[in-house]
C-alpha positions in Angstrom: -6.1 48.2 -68.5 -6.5 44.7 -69.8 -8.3 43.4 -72.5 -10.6 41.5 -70.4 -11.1 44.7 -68.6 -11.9 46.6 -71.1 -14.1 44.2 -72.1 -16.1 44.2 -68.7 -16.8 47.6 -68.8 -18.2 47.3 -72.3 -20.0 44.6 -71.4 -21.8 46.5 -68.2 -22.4 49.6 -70.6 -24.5 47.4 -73.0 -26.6 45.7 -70.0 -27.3 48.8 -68.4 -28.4 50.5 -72.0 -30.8 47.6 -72.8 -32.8 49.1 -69.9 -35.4 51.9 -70.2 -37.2 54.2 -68.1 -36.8 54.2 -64.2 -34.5 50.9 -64.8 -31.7 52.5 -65.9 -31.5 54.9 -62.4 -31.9 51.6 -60.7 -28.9 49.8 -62.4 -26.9 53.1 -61.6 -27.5 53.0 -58.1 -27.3 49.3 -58.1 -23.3 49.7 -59.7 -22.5 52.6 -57.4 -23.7 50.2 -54.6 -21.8 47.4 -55.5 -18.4 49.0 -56.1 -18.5 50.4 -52.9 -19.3 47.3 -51.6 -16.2 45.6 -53.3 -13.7 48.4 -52.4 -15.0 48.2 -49.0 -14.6 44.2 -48.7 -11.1 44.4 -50.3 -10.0 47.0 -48.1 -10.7 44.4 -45.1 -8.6 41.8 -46.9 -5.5 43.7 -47.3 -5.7 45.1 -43.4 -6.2 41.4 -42.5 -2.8 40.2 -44.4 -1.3 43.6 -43.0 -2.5 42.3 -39.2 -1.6 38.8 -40.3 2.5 39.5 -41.1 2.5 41.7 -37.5 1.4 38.3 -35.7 -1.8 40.0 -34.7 -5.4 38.9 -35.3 -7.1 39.3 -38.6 -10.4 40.3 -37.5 -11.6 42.9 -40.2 -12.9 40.4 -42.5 -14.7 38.7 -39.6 -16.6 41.9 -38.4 -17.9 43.0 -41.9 -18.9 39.3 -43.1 -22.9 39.2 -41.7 -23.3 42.6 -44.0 -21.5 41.6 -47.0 -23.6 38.2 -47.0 -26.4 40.0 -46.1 -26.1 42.2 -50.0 -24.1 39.3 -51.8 -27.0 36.7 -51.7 -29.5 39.3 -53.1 -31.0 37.7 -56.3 -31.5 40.9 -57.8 -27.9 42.1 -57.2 -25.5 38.5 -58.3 -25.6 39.3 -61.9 -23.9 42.8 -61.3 -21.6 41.7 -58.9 -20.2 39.1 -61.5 -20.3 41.9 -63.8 -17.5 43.7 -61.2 -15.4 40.8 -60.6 -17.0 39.9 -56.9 -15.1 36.5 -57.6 -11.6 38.0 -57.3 -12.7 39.5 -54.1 -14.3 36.5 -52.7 -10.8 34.6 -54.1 -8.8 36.8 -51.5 -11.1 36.5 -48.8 -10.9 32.5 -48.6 -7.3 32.7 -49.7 -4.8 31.7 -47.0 -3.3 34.4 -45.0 0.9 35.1 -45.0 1.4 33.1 -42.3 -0.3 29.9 -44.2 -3.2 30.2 -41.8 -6.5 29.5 -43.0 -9.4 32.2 -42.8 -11.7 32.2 -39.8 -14.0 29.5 -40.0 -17.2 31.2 -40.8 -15.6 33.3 -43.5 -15.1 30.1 -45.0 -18.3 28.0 -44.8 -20.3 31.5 -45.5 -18.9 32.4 -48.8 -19.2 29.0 -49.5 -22.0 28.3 -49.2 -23.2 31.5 -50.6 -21.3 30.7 -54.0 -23.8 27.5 -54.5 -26.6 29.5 -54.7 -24.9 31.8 -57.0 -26.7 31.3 -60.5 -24.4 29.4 -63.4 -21.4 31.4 -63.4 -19.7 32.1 -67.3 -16.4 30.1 -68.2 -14.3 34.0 -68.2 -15.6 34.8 -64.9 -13.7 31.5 -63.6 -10.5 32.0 -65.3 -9.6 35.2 -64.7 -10.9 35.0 -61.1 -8.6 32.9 -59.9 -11.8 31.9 -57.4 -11.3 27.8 -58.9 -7.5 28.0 -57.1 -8.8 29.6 -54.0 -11.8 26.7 -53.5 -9.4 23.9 -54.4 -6.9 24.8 -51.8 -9.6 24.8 -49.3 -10.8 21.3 -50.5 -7.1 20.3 -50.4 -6.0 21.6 -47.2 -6.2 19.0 -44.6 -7.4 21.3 -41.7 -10.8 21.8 -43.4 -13.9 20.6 -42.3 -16.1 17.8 -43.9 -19.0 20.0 -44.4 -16.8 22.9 -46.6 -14.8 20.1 -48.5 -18.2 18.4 -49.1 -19.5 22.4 -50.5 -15.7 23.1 -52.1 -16.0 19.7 -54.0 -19.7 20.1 -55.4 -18.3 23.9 -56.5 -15.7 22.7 -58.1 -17.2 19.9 -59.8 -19.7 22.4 -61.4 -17.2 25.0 -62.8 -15.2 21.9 -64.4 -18.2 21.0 -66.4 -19.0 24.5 -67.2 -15.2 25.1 -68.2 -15.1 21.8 -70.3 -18.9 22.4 -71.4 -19.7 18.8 -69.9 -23.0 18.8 -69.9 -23.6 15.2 -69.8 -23.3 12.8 -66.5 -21.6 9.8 -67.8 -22.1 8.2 -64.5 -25.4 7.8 -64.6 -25.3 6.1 -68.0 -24.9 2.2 -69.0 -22.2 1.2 -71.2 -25.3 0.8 -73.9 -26.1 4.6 -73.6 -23.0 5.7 -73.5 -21.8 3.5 -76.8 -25.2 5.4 -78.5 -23.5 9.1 -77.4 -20.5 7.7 -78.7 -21.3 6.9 -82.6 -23.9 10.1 -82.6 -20.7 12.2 -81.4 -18.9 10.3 -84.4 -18.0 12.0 -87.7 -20.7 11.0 -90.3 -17.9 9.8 -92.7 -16.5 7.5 -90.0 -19.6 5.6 -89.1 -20.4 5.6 -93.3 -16.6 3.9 -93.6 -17.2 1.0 -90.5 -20.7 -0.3 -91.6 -19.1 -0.1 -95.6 -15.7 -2.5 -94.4 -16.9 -6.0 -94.6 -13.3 -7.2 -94.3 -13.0 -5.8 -91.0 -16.1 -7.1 -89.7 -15.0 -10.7 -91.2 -11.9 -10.3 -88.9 -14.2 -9.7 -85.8 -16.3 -12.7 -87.0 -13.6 -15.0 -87.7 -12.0 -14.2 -84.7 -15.0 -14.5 -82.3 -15.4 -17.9 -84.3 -12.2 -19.0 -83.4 -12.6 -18.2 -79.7 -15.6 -20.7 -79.6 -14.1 -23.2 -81.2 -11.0 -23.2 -79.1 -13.2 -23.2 -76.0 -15.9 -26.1 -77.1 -13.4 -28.7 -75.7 -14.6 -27.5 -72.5 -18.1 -26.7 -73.2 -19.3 -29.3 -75.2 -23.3 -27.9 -74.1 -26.0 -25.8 -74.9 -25.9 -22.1 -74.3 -28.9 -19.9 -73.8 -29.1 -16.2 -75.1 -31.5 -14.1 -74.2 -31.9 -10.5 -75.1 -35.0 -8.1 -75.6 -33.7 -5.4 -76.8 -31.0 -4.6 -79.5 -28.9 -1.6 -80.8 -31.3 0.9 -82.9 -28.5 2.0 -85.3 -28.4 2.0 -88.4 -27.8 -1.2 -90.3 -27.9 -3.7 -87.2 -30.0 -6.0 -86.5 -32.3 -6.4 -83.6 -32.0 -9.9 -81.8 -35.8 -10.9 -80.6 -37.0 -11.7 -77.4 -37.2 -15.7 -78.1 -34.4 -17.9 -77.1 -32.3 -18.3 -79.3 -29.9 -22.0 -78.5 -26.5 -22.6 -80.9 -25.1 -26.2 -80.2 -21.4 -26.0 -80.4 -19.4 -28.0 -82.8 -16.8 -30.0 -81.7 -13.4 -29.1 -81.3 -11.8 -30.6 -84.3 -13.9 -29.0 -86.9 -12.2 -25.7 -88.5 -13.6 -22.6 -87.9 -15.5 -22.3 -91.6 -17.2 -25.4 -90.4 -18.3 -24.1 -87.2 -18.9 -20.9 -88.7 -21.8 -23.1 -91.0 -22.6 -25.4 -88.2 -24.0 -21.9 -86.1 -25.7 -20.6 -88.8 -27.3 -23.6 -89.1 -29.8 -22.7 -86.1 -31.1 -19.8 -88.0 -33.7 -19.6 -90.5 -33.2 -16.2 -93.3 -37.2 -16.0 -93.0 -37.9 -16.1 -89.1 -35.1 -14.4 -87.4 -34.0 -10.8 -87.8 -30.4 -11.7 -87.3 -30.1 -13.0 -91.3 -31.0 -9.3 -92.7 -27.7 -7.6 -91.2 -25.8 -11.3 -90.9 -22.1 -10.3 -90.4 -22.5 -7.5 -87.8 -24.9 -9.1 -85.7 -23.3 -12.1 -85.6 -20.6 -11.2 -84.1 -22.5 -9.0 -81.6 -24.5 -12.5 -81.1 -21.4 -14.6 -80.6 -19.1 -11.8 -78.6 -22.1 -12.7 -75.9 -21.8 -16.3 -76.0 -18.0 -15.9 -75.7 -18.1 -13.7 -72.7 -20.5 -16.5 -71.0 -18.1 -19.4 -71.8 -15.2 -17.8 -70.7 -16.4 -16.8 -67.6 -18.1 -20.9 -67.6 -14.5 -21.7 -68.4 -12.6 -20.1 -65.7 -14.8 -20.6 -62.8 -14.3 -24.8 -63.5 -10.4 -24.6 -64.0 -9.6 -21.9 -61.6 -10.1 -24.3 -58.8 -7.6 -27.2 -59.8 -4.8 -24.3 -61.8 -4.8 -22.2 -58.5 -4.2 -25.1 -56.5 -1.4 -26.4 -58.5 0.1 -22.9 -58.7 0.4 -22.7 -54.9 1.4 -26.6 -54.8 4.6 -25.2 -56.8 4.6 -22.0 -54.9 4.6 -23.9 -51.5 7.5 -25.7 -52.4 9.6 -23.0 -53.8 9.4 -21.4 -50.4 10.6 -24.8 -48.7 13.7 -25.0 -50.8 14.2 -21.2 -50.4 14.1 -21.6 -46.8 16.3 -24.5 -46.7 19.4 -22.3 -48.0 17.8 -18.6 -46.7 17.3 -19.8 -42.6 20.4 -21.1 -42.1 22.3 -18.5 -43.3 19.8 -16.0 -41.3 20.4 -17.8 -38.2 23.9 -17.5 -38.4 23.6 -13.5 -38.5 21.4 -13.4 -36.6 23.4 -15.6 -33.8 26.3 -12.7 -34.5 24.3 -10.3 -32.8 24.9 -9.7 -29.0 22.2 -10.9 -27.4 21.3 -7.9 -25.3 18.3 -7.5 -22.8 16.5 -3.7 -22.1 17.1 -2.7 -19.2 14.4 -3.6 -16.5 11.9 -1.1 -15.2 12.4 1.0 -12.0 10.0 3.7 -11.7 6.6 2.1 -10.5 5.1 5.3 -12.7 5.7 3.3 -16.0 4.0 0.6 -14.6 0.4 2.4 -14.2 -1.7 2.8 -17.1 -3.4 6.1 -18.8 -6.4 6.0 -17.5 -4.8 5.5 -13.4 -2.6 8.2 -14.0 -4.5 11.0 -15.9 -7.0 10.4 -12.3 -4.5 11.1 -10.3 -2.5 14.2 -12.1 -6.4 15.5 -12.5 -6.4 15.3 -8.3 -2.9 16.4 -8.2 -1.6 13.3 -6.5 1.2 13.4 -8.5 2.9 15.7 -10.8 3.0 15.8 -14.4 6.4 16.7 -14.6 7.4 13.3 -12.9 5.8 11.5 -15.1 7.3 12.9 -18.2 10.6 13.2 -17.0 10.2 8.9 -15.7 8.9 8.3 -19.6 11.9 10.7 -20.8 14.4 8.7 -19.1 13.4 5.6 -19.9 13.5 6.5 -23.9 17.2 7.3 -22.8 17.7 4.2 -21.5 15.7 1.5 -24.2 16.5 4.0 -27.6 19.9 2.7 -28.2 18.9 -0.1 -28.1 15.4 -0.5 -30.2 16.2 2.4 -32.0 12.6 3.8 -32.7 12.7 7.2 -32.3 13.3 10.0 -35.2 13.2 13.2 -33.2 12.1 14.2 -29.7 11.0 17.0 -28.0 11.7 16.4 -24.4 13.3 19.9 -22.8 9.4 21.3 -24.7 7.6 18.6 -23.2 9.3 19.3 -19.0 8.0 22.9 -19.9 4.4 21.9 -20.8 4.1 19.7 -17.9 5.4 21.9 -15.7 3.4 24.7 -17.0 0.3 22.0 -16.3 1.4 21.6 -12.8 1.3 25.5 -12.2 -2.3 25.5 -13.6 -3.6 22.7 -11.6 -2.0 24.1 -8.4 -3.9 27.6 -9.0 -7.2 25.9 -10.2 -7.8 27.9 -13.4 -8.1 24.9 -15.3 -11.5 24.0 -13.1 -12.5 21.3 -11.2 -11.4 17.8 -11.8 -15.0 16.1 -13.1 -14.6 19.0 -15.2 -11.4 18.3 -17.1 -12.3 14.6 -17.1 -14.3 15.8 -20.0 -12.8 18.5 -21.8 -9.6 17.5 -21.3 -9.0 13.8 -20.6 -5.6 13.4 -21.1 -4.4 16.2 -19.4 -0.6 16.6 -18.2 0.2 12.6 -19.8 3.1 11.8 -22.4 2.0 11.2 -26.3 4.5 9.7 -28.7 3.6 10.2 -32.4 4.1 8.0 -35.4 6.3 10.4 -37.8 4.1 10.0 -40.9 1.5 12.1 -38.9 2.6 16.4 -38.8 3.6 17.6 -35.6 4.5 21.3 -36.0 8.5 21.7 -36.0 9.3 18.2 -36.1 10.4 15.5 -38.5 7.4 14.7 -41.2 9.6 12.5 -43.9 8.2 9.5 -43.3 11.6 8.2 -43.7 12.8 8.9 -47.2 15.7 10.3 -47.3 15.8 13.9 -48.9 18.1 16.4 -49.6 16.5 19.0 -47.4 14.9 17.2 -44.0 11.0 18.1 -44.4 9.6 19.3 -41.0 6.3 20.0 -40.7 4.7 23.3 -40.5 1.2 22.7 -38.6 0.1 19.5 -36.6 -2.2 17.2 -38.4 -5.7 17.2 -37.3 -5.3 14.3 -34.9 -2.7 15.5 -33.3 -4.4 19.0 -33.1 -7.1 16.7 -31.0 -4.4 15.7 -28.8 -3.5 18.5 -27.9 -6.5 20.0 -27.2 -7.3 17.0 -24.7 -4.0 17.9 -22.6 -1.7 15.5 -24.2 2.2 16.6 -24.1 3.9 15.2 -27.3 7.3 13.7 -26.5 8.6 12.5 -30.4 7.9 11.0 -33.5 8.4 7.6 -33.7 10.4 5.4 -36.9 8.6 4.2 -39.8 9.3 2.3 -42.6 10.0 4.5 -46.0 6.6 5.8 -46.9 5.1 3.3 -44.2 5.2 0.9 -47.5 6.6 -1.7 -45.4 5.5 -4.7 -42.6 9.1 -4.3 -40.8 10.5 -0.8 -39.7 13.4 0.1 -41.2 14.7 3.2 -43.9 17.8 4.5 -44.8 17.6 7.3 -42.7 16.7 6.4 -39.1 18.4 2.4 -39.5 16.5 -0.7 -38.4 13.6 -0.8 -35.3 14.1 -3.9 -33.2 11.5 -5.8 -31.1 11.9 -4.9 -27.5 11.5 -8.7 -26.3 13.7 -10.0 -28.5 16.4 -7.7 -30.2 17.1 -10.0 -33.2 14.0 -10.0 -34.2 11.2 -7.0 -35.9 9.2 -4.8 -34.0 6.9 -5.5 -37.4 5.7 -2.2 -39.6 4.8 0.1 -40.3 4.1 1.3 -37.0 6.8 -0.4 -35.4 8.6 2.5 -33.7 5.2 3.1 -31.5 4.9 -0.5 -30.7 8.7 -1.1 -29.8 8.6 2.3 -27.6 4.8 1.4 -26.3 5.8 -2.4 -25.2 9.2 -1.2 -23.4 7.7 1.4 -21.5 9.1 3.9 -23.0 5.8 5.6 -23.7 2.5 5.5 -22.9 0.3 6.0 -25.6 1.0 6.3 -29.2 -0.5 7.8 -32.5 -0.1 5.3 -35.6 -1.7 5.2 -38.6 -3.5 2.1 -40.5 -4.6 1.0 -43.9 -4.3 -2.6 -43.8 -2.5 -3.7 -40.9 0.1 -0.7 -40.2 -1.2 -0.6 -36.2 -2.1 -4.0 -35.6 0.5 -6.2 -37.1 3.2 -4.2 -34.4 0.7 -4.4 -32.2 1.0 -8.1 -32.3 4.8 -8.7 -32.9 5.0 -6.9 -29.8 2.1 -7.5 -27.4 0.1 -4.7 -26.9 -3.1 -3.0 -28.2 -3.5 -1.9 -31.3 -6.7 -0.5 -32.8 -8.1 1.1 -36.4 -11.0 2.9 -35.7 -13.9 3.0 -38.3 -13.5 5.6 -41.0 -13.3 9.1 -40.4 -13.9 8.6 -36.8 -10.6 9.9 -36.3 -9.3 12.6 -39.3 -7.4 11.2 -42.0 -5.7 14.2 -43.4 -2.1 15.9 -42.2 -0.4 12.1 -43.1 2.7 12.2 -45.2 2.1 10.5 -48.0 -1.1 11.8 -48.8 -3.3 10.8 -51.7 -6.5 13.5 -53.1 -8.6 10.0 -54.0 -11.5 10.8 -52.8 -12.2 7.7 -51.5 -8.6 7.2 -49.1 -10.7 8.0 -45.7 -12.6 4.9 -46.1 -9.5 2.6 -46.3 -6.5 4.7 -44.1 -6.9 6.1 -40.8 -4.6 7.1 -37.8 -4.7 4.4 -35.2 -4.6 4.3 -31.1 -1.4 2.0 -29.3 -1.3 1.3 -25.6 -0.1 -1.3 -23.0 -2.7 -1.4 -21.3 -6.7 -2.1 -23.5 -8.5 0.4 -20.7 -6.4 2.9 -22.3 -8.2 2.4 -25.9 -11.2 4.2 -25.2 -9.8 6.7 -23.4 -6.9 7.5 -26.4 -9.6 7.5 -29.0 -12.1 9.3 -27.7 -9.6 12.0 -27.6 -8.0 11.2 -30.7 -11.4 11.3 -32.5 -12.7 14.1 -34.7 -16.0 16.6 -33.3 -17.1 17.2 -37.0 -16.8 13.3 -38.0 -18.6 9.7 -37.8 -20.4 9.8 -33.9 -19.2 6.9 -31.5 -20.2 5.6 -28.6 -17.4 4.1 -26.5 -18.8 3.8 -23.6 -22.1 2.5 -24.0 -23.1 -1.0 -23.1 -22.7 -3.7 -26.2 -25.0 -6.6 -26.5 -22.7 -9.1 -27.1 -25.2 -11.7 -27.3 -26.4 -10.0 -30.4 -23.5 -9.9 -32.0 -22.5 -12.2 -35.0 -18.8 -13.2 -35.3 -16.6 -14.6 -38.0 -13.3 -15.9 -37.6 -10.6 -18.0 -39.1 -7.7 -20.4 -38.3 -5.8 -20.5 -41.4 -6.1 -18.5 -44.5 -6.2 -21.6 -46.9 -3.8 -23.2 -48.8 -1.1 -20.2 -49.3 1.8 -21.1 -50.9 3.6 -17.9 -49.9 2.6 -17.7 -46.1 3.0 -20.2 -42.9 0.9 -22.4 -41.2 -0.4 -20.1 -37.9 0.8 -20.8 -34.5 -0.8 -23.4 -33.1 -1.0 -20.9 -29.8 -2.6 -18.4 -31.8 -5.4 -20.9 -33.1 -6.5 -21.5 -29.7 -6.8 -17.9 -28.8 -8.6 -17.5 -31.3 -10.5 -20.5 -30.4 -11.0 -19.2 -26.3 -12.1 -16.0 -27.5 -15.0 -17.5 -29.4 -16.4 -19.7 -26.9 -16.0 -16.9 -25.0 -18.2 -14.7 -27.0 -20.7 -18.0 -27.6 -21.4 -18.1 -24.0 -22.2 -14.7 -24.1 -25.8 -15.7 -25.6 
C-alpha cells in the first residue's frame, strides 16, 4: 500500500467520524455503495480491453454507462467518490483501447461532460489519477469531435490553474493592472531598493532625453499628452487631466539643455509632476517618445521602403542576367518529352457524369478505376507525382461496388445520390493527409518510413461517401515549399510542360489531376498550397472556409489552438462542377454548415481585386493575360447587378 493510499483511507475515516447520529449509517451505506460501484465499472474496463485484443466489440462499458451516470452526477455522492479514486476509473474508461481505438462516442462526451459539473477537484486527486493524461489525449487525438475537445480543453484548463494555484485571469487584465499585480507580488525590499536608486532612474531619464533629442530633427512641433489617470503607487506622481504641451528643443542643443528646456513648461506650484520629478518624468517623456516614434516611422517608412525595393528590384535584374541563362541551358538538356495522349473516353467525363452513371449501373466501377490505373502507369514516369499506390486494393473495392449495385443492397439510386455521392469513383490523396497503411512522411526522409495507422478525418469522409482511394500523391518536404520536390520521392514536373514545376505544395495532385491520371484529389492549404498548383497547371483548386472540412490527421501537425482557422485540406478537380460535389463530401457533419447548392445573389456581392501587388522588388510584373482575366471576370460579376 502506498503512502497516498494510506493516506486516503485516513482521510475517509476522519470525514466519516466528523458525522453524528443517523449520518454516520448514511456515509456507510454511501461507501459500501460506491466501491461496489467502482469495482463494478472497472470490471467492465478490463473485459472491454480483453474483447478489444480478441478483435471483438468492446461493448461492456457501453451497456453499464446510463447507470453509472445516473449515480456519478449525484451531488450528494461526488465528494465520496473522489474520496475512492473515481478519477482513476474514469482515466481507464476514456483511455484508448489496445488496438489504439478510441472509446465509443458517448462514453466519451458523457463522462465528459459529467466531470465539468464535478465540484473543484484537489491538486492530489489530479496527480495521482492520471485523469489530466487521459483528457489530454482526447483533446489531442485528431478523430475527436469539436464539441469534446471544446469540453477536454475547458477541463484541462481548470486543473492547470488549480495545479499551478492560478487563480488570476491575466487575460482579462490591461498591461496597467497587470504592472499593479506585478510590484504587489514584489518583495518589499525590492520595491524599497528601486524608488531609493536615483542613479538608475537618472539613466532612464537621460536616456528617454536623448531619444527626444535625437528625434526633434524630425519633429520640430508641439505634442499633446493627455492622461486622467496615473499609477497610485507609492512615491509617483499622478499626471492631471489638463493638457499638458512640451515644445521640443532643437536638435543641436545637448541633452542637459533639453532636459531644462522641458522642465521649463512646468511650474513646482501647479503641477503634480514637480513633487516626484525624476520618476514621473520619465513616465511623462517614455509617452511622448512612443508618439514620436510611431510620428517618425509612419513619414519615412514611405520613401526608405521604396528605396529598399528600388535596390531590391535591381539585385534581382542582375541576378537574373547570370541565373536565366545558365537555367535555360539545363533546362534545354532535358529531352523534351510529351505525355502520352488520352484514349479511354472515361478519363474524359467528369465526377459528377460518371458517379450518375455508375449510380444507374451504366457502367462499371471497375472500368473506371482500372482506365485511371492505367493511365498513372502511363504519365508517372514521367511527372513523377506519386509516393505510393494502392491499385490491386482499389480493383477489389470497385469490384466489390459492382457486386452491390448489381444485387441492390446499397438502395435505390436517388438514394445514394445522398448518402453516398461518390460512390464506386477513384480518389487520389495528397500524402501529408493519413490514409491507413500508406505513406504519411510528408516527404522527409527518415530512418524508418512512417505509415499511417488510421485515415485522417477527411479521408474518413471519403470513404464513407463511396470514394475508392488509389495513392498518395508527392509533396514538398513538410509541404514547406511552392515547388514539389524532396529527397525521397525526386522532383514533380508539370504535365504541359515537363521542364517546368507543377508548383507546391500540392503539386503531385495537380500534375496527376491535369494529366488525367485521376479524377479528384485531396490537398491541403494554408496559404496557397491548393491553388498555386492549381494554377501552374490549369485546373480547380479550392480552400474551403475553416473547419468546414476537418483539419486534424495532417502530418505536420501543430496543437496551436488557433491552426484550423489558417490550414485546411483542400478539393482538386478538372472539371469546376466537380467542386461542390468533392466538398460536400469531403466536408465534416460536426463542423461549420454550408450551403453549396443554394442560389447566390451575385448582385449583392462586393468584390475586391488586384492587378499587381505594388512595387515588389522580389516578385514579377503579372502576365499581362492574367490581368485581363482578372479584368473579364469583374465586368462579369458588374453586370451581374
Amino acid at each position: 500500500m502506498t503512502d497516498f493510499d494510506l493516506m486516503m483511507i485516513l482521510k475517509r475515516k476522519k470525514n466519516i467520524y466528523r458525522r453524528t447520529g443517523s449520518d454516520i449509517d448514511v456515509a456507510k451505506r454511501n461507501d459500501d455503495q460506491i466501491l461496489v460501484l467502482l469495482e463494478t465499472m472497472q470490471q467492465a474496463a478490463d473485459q472491454d480491453r480483453q474483447l478489444n485484443r480478441a478483435n471483438k466489440p468492446a461493448t461492456k462499458k457501453i451497456a453499464l454507462l446510463k447507470h453509472f451516470l445516473s449515480q456519478l452526477i449525484k451531488k450528494d455522492l461526488q465528494l465520496p467518490l473522489l474520496e475512492h479514486n473515481v478519477l482513476n476509473v474514469l482515466a481507464d474508461w476514456i483511455s484508448p483501447l489496445p488496438s489504439k481505438a478510441l472509446p465509443c462516442l458517448q462514453i466519451r462526451e458523457g463522462i465528459l461532460k459529467m466531470l465539468g459539473e464535478f465540484p473543484t477537484i484537489e491538486k492530489s486527486y489530479l496527480k495521482q489519477s492520471g485523469i489530466g493524461k487521459a483528457v489530454m489525449y482526447l483533446y489531442k487525438h485528431p478523430d475527436e469531435t469539436n464539441a469534446n475537445r471544446k469540453r477536454a480543453g475547458e477541463l484541462i484548463h481548470g486543473w492547470f490553474r488549480t495545479i499551478y494555484n492560478v487563480n488570476i485571469e491575466l487575460k482579462a487584465m490591461s498591461r496597467e493592472e497587470r504592472q499593479q499585480l506585478e510590484m504587489k507580488q514584489m518583495p518589499a525590499n525590492k520595491r524599497n531598493t528601486m524608488d531609493s536608486l536615483p542613479s538608475a532612474r537618472s539613466d532612464q531619464l537621460d536616456e528617454a532625453l536623448c531619444r527626444i533629442w535625437l528625434l526633434d530633427s524630425f519633429l520640430f512641433a508641439r505634442i499633446v499628452v493627455r492622461s486622467s489617470t496615473g499609477s497610485k503607487a507609492p512615491g509617483t506622481a499622478r499626471l492631471g487631466a489638463d493638457s499638458i504641451k512640451c515644445a521640443f528643443p532643437s536638435r543641436t542643443k545637448r541633452p542637459q539643455e533639453a532636459y531644462a528646456s522641458v522642465t521649463m513648461q512646468f511650474k513646482p506650484e501647479s503641477s503634480p509632476i514637480m513633487s516626484s520629478p525624476l520618476k514621473a518624468l520619465v513616465e511623462f517623456l517614455r509617452l511622448i517618445y512612443a508618439k514620436c516614434y510611431r510620428k517618425v516611422v509612419r513619414e519615412c517608412n514611405q520613401q526608405m521602403s521604396y528605396a529598399i525595393r528600388r535596390l531590391l528590384r535591381a539585385a534581382m535584374c542582375v541576378f537574373s542576367w547570370f541565373v536565366m541563362p545558365y537555367s535555360q541551358c539545363v533546362s534545354g538538356r532535358i529531352e523534351r518529352r510529351k505525355l502520352p495522349p488520352i484514349e479511354d473516353p472515361l478519363l474524359l467525363l467528369s465526377a459528377t457524369v460518371l458517379a450518375e452513371r455508375i449510380r444507374k449501373r451504366e457502367i462499371r466501377s471497375e472500368d473506371v478505376v482500372r482506365a485511371y490505373i492505367q493511365r498513372c502507369q502511363q504519365v508517372n514516369p514521367l511527372l513523377n507525382a506519386i509516393v505510393e499506390d494502392r491499385f490491386e486494393a482499389a480493383l477489389e473495392e470497385a469490384q466489390e461496388v459492382d457486386r452491390q449495385l448489381a444485387k441492390g443492397t446499397l438502395g435505390p439510386a436517388e438514394e445514394l445520390a445522398r448518402t453516398k455521392p461518390l460512390l464506386g469513383l477513384p480518389v487520389s490523396i495528397k500524402e501529408s493527409l493519413a490514409v491507413e497503411g500508406m505513406s504519411n512522411t510528408a516527404g522527409r526522409k527518415l530512418r524508418e518510413k512512417k505509415v499511417a495507422l488510421s485515415d485522417a478525418p477527411v479521408v474518413h469522409q471519403i470513404k464513407r461517401a463511396g470514394g475508392i482511394v488509389l495513392l498518395v500523391s508527392n509533396t514538398p518536404e513538410l509541404c514547406l515549399c511552392w515547388e514539389t520536390y524532396n529527397q525521397c520521392t525526386g522532383l514533380t514536373r508539370n504535365p504541359y510542360n515537363l521542364q517546368r514545376t507543377a508548383g507546391g505544395s500540392s503539386g503531385g495532385e495537380a500534375a496527376l489531376i491535369a494529366a488525367a491520371g485521376s479524377l479528384l484529389g485531396v490537398t491541403t492549404d494554408i496559404a496557397g498550397s491548393s491553388r498555386l498548383p492549381a494554377m501552374f497547371t490549369g485546373v480547380f483548386g479550392h480552400k474551403p472556409s475553416p473547419y468546414v472540412v476537418s483539419p486534424y490527421g495532417h502530418h505536420p501537425s501543430c496543437d496551436d489552438e488557433n491552426w484550423g482557422s489558417f490550414f485546411t485540406p483542400g478539393a482538386m478537380c478538372r472539371y469546376a462542377e466537380d467542386l461542390p460535389l468533392l466538398l460536400e463530401a469531403m466536408r465534416d457533419p460536426e463542423g461549420t454548415p454550408v450551403t453549396l447548392h443554394k442560389p447566390v445573389p451575385i448582385g449583392a456581392l462586393k468584390c475586391y481585386y488586384m492587378e499587381n501587388d505594388g512595387p515588389s522588388g522580389l516578385t514579377r510584373p503579372i502576365d499581362a493575360d492574367i490581368v485581363q482575366a482578372i479584368r473579364d471576370v469583374a465586368a462579369h460579376l458588374n453586370a451581374q447587378r
